[in-house]
N, C-alpha and C positions, 0 to 999 in steps of 0.2 A: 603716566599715572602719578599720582601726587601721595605723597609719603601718609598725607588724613586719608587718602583712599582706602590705602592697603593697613595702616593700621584700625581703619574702621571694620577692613575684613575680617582681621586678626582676632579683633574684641568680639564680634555678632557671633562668629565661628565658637569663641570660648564659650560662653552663654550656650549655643545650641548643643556643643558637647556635653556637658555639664550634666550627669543624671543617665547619659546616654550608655549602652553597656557598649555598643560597637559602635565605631566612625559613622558605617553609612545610616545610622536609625537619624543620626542630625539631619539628611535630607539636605546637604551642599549641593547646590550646583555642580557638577565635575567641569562645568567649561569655566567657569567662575576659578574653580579649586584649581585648576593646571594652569589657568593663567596666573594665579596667584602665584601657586609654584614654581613657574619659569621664572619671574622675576626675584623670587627668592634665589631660588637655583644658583643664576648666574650671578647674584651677589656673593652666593655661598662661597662658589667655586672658586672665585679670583681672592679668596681672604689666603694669604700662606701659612697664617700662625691656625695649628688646629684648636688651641682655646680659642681662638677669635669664632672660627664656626662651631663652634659650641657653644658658645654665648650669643651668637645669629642663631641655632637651630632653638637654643632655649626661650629666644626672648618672643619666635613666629612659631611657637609649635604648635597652634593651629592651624597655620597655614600647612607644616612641615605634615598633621597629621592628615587634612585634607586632601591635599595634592599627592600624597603616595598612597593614600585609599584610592580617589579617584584614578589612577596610574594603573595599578593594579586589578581596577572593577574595568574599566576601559581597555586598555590594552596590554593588559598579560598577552602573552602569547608563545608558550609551549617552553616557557624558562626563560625567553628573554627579557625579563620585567626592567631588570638596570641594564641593558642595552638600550630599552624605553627611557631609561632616565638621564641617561648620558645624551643622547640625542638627543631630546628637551631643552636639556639646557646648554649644548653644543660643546659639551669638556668631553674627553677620555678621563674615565674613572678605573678605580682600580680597589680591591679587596679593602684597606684599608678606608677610602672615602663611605664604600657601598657600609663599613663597619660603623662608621661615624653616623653617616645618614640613619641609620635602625639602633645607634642608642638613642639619637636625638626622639627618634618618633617614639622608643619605650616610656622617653621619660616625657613626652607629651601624654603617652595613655597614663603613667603612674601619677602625673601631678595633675590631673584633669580628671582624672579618678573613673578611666575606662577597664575594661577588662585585660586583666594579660592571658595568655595562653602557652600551657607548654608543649614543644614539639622536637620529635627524636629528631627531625631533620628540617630545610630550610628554615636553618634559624632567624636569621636576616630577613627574609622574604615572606616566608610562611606566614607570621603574622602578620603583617600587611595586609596580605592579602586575605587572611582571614577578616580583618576588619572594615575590609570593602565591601564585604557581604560577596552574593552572587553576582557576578557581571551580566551586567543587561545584555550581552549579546550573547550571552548563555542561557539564559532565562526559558528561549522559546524550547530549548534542547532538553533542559528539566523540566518542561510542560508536558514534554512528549511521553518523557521514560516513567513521567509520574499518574501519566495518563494508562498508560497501558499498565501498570503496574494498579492503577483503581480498577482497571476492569477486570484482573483476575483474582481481586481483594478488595470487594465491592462492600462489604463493613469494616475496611483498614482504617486505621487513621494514623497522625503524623508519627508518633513515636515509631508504629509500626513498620513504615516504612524509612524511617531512620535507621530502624534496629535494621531493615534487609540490606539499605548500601550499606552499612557499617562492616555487613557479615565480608561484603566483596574487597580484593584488594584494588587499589589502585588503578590498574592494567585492564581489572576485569571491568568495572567503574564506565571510565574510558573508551573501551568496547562498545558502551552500550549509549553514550553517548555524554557523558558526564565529564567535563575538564577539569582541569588538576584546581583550581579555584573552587569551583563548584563542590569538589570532592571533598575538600579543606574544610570549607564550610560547614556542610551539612555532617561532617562525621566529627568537628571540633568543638562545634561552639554551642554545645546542648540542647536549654531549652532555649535559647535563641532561634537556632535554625529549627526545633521543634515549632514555635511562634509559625516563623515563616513559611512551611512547608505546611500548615496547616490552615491559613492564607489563602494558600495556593490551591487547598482541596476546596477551598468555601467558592475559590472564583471558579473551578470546574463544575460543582451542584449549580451556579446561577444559570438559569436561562437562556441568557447571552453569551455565557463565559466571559464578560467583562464587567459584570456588575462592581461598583464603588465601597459595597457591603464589606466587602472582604477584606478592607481594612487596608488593601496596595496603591502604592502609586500608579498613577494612572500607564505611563511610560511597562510598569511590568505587567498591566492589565491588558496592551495593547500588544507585547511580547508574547502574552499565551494564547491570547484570542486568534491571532495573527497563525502563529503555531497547529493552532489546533483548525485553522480554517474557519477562525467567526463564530460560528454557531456550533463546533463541533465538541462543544465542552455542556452543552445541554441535555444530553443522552438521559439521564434520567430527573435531573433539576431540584426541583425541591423534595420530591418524595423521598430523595436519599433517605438513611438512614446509617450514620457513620456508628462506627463500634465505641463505645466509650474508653476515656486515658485509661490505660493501663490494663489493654487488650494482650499484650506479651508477656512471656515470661520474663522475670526479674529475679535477680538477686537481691537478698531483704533482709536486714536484723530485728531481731526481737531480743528482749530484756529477758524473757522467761525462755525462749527457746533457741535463741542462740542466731547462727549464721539460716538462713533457706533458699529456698528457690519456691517461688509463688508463681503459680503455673492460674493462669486466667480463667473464670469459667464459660470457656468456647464452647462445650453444650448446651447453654440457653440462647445461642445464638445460632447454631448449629441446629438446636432442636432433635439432636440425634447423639448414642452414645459414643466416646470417645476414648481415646489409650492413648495418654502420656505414656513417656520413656526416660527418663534422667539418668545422664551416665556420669559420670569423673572418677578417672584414675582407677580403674579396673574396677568402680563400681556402678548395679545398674536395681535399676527398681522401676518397676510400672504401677499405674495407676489407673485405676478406671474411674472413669465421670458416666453415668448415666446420664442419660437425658429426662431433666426435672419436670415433675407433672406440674400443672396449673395450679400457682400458692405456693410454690416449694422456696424456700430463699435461696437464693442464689448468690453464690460464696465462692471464692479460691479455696484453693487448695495449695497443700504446704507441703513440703518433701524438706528434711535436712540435710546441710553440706559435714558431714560428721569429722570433715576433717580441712586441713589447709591446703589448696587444690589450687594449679594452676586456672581449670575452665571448668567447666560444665557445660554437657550440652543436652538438651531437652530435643525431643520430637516429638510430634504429634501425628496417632493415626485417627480416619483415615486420608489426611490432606497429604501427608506426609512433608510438611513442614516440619525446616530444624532451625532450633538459636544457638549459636555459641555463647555463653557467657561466659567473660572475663574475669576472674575473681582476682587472681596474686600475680603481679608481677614480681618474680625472683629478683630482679635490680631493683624495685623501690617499693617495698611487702607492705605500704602504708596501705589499710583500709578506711574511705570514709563515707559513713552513711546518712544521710540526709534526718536533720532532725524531725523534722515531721513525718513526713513519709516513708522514712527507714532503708529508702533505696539504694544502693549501692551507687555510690558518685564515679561514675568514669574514671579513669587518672588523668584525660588533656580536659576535665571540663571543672568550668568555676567552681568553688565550694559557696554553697547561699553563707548570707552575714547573717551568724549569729549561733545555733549550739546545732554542736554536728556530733556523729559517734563516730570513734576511729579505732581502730584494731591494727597491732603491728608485734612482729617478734619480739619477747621477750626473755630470753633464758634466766638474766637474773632477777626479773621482779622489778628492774629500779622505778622510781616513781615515774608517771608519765609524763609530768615536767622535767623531766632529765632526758626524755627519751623523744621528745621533742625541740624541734627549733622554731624561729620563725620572730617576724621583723617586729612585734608588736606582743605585748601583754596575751595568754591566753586563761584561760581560767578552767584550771577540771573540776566540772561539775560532779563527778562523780564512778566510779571508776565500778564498772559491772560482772559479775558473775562471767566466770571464762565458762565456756561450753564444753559439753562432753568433746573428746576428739581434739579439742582448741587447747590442750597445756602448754603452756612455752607461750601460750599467747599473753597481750593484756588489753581489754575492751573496757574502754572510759569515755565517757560525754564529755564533752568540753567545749567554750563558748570562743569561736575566732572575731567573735566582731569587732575589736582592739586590733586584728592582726590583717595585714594584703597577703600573706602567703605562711606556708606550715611547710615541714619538711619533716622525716627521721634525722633525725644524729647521724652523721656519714653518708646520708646520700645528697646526692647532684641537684635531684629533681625537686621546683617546688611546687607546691598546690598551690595556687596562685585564689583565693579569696573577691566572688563578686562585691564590686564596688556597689551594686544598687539596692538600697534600705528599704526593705517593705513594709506595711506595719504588719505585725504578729500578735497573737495571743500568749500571754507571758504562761505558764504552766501553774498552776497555784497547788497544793499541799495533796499529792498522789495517795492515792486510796491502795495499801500494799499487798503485794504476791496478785493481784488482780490487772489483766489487761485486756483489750478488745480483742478479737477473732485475726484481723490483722498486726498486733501485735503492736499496740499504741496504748499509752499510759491510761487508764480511766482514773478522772481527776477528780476532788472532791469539791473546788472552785477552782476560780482562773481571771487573770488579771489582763487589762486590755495597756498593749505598749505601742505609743504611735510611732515607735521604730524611726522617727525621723532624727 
């Protein structure tokens, strides 16, 4: 292969990354990517000076970041991913090469402006893999478990079944037929794997189970059909009727009311009455929903977290469904809530670019620009009313989109900032002490930002 080859792959590959949140939404060839990658590889391996392969991994880090997604989506296999990469390229590797390799491919997602992700464990690896997406030879195994899981939650939709593998650990996962790739994915990479597992439900409603609608390649179209035996994804087709976003309970801020838990209204889909349960830290409260006559508006319901809680956990009678939610990790007590939707942001998932609300320990008050870190300019827009229960706390808006990552003062962990620019409605001059039922500013105008 001739050196215009490979660096024409190099170039087409930047281009297709560009805008992308994760490796596989570019749509590389994997036989294209790993043959590119071999021939990096074994140039890699024979350089002895390690700036020398740094400045190889720097100058192909498209290549470097296609060929260890593709590695990873292809042939993971139960931990031995760099025993995969070593055979590839025909060297014995060791801790330090395997370290070199995974800054090279960080600093291919940081300067190519993909998503980073953080993770308590396989640090090296983990991301990789996470940004291979699903492995096609897993694909048909998450068709199966996602299939039996629509037929006992036949108005579920994707978040929902994000929120049930999230609840499982790992082992349990596993069990059911979900690999450690798989696993990664769908519980790391938010509304990402939200996207695609919702995908996934549109190619189950089609008639064939392989219809083109659904927005997949064809290769994971033929993965589930295959799975499901062809036609067995037609069961009830178009007449579905999926639950609308934001079918589960959530964690939520409000400017007037503080931290809550938004508990969904599953009675107008139930059509029957029903008994929430919300517990944390030795406290419990029930709630009754009726079931709404014809005309009734139909609206969530709000319960308050009155104090700084590890979890909460909500049930519901009589399905007797339960969520755990996550509120405070004691190692890194940053809270941040989504600026629009006010949803409590994960701790491994992107923050969206641009004004988010964050909540974190404060005993002495100091400004939130002291009480913050982070690689880039932030700006507090505004610093809000602490909540009954919440003293010691400090809850402020503030805009990341100068910033790739936010952290507390003293801790480890960063919140790592999505790279991809949406346009937004800019907020224009808030009409005060007055908010919507969901707990969002009512505006008295508002300006259009084309966020690019």
């Amino acid at each position: 292969m001739t050196n215009e080859i490979f660096d024409q792959w190099e170039n087409d590959w930047r281009r297709r990354l560009v805008g992308c949140s994760i490796v596989a939404e570019a749509e590389i060839d994997p036989a294209d990517a790993m043959k590119a990658f071999w021939i990096f590889g074994v140039n890699w391996i024979r350089l002895a000076d390690a700036r020398e392969r740094m400045r190889l991994a720097r100058k192909y880090r498209a290549v470097l970041l296609a060929g260890l997604a593709a590695t990873g989506s292809e042939h993971y296999d139960a931990g031995n991913f760099w025993d995969h990469i070593w055979k590839k390229i025909g060297a014995r590797g060791d801790a330090n090469r395997q370290k070199e390799l995974a800054d090279g491919f960080r600093y291919g997602l940081e300067t190519l402006g993909l998503s980073r992700f953080t993770l308590r464990s396989r640090r090296h690896v983990g991301e990789i893999l996470l940004h291979g997406g699903v492995p096609i030879h897993s694909v048909g195994a998450l068709a199966k478990v996602l299939s039996r899981w629509d037929d006992a939650n036949p108005s579920g939709d994707a978040r929902s079944f994000l929120a049930w593998i999230s609840g499982s650990s790992q082992q349990v996962a596993t069990s059911r037929g979900i690999d450690v790739p798989t696993w990664l994915f769908l519980t790391e990479t938010g509304d990402i794997a939200e996207d695609f597992v919702e995908r996934c439900l549109e190619a189950l409603d089609q008639p064939d189970g392989g219809n083109t609608s659904a927005g997949l390649p064809s290769p994971v179209l033929e993965e589930i059909a295959q799975a499901l035996g062809g036609g067995g994804a037609s069961r009830r087709g178009a007449s579905r009727v999926r639950r609308a976003a934001g079918g589960t309970p959530a964690i939520v801020f409000s400017r007037q009311r503080g931290v809550q838990v938004r508990l969904p209204p599953l009675e107008a889909y139930t059509e029957s009455a029903i008994e929430w349960l919300v517990s944390s830290e030795g406290t419990r409260e029930r709630i009754e929903s009726p079931a709404p006559w014809p005309g009734d508006p139909i609206e969530a319901k709000y319960v308050s977290v009155r104090a700084p809680v590890k979890r909460v956990v909500v049930q519901v009678a009589p399905s007797d469904q339960t969520w755990d939610l996550d509120i405070i990790d004691v190692d890194d007590p940053l809270l941040v809530f989504d600026g629009d939707s006010r949803n409590l942001i994960a701790a491994r998932t992107p923050l969206p670019r641009g004004p988010v609300w964050v909540a974190f320990p404060n005993e002495n008050s100091a400004p939130t620009s002291e009480r913050l870190k982070s690689d880039g300019p932030v700006e507090v827009i505004e610093t809000g009313a602490v909540p009954h229960g919440w003293e010691g706390w400090t809850f402020a808006s503030v805009d990341v989109s100068n910033a790739s990552k936010i952290a507390l003062e003293g801790a480890e962990r960063w919140r790592y900032v999505s790279t991809i620019r949406r346009p937004r409605l800019l907020e224009g001059a808030r009409v005060p002490h007055i908010e919507t039922r969901d707990g969002r500013a009512v505006l008295a105008g508002l300006d259009c930002d084309r966020g690019w």
